[in-house]
VOZA-73185 format. One line per 10 residues: number of its first residue (from 0); their letters; for each residue x, y, z of C-alpha. Coordinates in steps of 0.02 Angstrom, whole numbers. Layout:
VOZA-73185
NUM) a) X/Y/Z | ...;
***
This chain:
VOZA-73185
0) xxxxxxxxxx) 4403/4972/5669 | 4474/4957/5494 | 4648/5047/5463 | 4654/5204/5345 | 4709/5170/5169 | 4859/5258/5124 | 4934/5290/4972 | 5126/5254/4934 | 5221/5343/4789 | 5358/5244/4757;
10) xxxxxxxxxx) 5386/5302/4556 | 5553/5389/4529 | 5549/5583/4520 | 5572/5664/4340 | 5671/5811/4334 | 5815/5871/4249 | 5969/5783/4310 | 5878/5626/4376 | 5977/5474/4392 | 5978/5405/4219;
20) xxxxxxxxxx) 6015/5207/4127 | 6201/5209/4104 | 6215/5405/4135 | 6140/5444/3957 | 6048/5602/3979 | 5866/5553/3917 | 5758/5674/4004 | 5754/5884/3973 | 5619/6007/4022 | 5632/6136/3910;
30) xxxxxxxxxx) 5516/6283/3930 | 5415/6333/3794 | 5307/6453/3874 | 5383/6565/4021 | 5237/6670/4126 | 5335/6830/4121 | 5334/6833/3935 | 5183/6733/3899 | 5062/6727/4057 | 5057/6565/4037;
40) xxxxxxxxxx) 5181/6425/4083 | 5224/6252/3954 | 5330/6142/3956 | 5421/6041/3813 | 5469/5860/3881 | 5599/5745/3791 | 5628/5588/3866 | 5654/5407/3818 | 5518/5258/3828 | 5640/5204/3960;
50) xxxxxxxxxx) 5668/5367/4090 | 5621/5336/4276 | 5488/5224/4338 | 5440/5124/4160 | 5359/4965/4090 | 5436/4845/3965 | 5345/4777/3836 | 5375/4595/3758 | 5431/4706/3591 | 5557/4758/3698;
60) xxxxxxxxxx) 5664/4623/3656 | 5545/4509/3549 | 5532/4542/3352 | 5337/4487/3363 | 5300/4555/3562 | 5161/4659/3609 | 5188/4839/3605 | 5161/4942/3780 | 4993/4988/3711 | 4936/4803/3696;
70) xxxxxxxxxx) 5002/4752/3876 | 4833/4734/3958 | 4819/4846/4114 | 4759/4703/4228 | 4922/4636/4227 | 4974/4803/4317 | 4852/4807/4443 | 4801/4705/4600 | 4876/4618/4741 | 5082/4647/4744;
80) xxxxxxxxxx) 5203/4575/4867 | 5353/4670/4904 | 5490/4534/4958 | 5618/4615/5069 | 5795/4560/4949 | 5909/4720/5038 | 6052/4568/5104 | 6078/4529/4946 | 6250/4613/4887 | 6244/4580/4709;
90) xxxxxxxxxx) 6111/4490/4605 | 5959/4388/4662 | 5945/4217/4628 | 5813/4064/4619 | 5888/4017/4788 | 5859/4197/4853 | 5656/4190/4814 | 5646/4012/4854 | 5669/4096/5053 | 5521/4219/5029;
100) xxxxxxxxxx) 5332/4195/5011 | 5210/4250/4895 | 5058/4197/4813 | 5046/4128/4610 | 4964/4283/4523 | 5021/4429/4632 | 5139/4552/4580 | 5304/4544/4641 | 5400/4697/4688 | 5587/4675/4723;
110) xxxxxxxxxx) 5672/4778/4871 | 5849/4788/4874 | 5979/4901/4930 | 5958/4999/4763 | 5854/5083/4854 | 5976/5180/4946 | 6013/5270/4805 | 5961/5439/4807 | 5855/5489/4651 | 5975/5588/4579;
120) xxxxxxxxxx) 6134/5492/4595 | 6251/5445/4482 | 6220/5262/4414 | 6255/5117/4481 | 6369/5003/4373 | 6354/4858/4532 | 6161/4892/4536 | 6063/4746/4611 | 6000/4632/4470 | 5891/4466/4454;
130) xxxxxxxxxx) 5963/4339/4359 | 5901/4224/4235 | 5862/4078/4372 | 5760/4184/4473 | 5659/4240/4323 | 5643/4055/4282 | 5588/4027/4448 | 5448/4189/4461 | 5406/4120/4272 | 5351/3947/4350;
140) xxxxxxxxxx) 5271/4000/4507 | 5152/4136/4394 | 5176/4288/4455 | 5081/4419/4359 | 5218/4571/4348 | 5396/4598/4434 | 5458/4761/4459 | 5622/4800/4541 | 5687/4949/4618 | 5839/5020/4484;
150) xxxxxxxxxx) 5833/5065/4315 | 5865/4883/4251 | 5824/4723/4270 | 5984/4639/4228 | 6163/4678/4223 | 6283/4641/4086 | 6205/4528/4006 | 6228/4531/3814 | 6069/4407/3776 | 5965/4493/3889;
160) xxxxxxxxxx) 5877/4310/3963 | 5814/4395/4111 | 5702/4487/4004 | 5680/4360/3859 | 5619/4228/3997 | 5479/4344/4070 | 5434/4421/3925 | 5403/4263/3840 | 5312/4211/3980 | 5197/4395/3945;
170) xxxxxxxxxx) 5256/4440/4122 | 5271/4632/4122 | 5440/4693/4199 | 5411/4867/4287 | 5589/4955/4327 | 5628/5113/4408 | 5523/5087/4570 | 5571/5146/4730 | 5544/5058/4873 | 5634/5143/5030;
180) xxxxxxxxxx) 5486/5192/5132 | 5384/5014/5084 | 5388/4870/5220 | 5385/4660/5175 | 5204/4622/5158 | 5070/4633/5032 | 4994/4805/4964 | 4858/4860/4816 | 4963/4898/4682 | 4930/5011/4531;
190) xxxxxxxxxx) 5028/5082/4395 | 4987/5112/4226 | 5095/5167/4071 | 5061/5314/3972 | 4966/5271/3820 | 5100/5260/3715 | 5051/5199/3531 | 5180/5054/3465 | 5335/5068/3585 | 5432/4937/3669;
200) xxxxxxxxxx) 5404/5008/3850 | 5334/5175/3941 | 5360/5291/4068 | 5234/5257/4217 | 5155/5310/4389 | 5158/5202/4512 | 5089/5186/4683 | 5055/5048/4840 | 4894/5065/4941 | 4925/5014/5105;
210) xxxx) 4775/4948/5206 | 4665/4901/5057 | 4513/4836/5048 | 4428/4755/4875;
***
């Protein structure tokens, strides 16, 4: 008998006082509407392209890169591998992933002990990062998207070459996931970006089906 699909949430929650990049306040709910004035509840969000679970765009840090609204959505969806990286105690490196399977053309989804962080914490200055190598190395084995589990992808780094490398290489980088609950082994992954018009990233749902069948 075939095992039940089931469907894993692992995008960060939005809500006033959410963990934020940095601990810049980006996100407010601000009620427009209330029901005991209006009968009717709204709800005015500000938030940057770059609150909770997001994808960055090659404009992100290319003068000439595709905008969010250009990435193309395939790149987003399909087979994902979540590598199990939670010994690591501070950045992951070519060495690390040369230790861990996975396919050319999945997506790879980074676990690490970021996601012990509760989703409301205070950030994480020593946050888990992947370092230029290891893009390198993802780069020439051709994975289709890496996402990681903090709000960044890199740490510190004032020419940004984790992202250059993979965004060069049109590899999407999807940050802000959380992967407590998710185990080391391969999943249907969706998670699509908000269709944002000429930005450099965009907030983003995203989800693992477990159990699923094409």
């Amino acid at each position: 008998m075939a095992k039940k699909e089931r469907i894993l949430d692992i995008s960060w929650p939005l809500k006033e006082g959410t963990t934020s990049y940095k601990n810049k306040s980006f996100l407010s709910l601000i009620p427009s509407k209330i029901f005991q004035r209006d009968k009717v509840r709204e709800t005015r969000i500000s938030l940057s392209s770059h609150t909770g679970t997001h994808i960055d765009a090659p404009a992100h840090f290319i003068e000439d890169g595709k905008t969010i609204d250009q990435e193309p959505l395939t790149k987003l969806i399909g087979n994902a591998k979540v590598l199990d990286l939670t010994n690591i105690r501070k950045s992951i490196t070519a060495k690390d992933l040369q230790k861990q399977k996975f396919k050319k053309g999945q997506i790879i989804l980074l676990k690490t002990k970021n996601s012990l962080h509760n989703e409301d914490d205070l950030f994480d200055q020593e946050f888990i990062y992947l370092t230029a190598s290891a893009a390198k190395f993802l780069k020439q084995k051709g994975v289709k998207a890496v996402g990681i589990d903090y709000l960044g992808i890199e740490r510190n780094d004032k020419n940004h070459l984790t992202h250059k490398i993979l965004l060069h290489a049109n590899i999407p980088i999807i940050e802000g996931l959380r992967l407590s609950d998710t185990k080391a082994k391969e999943y249907y992954f969706v998670c699509l970006p908000l269709a944002i018009q000429g930005t450099d990233a965009a907030p983003a749902r995203a989800i693992l089906i477990e159990n699923h069948k094409l």
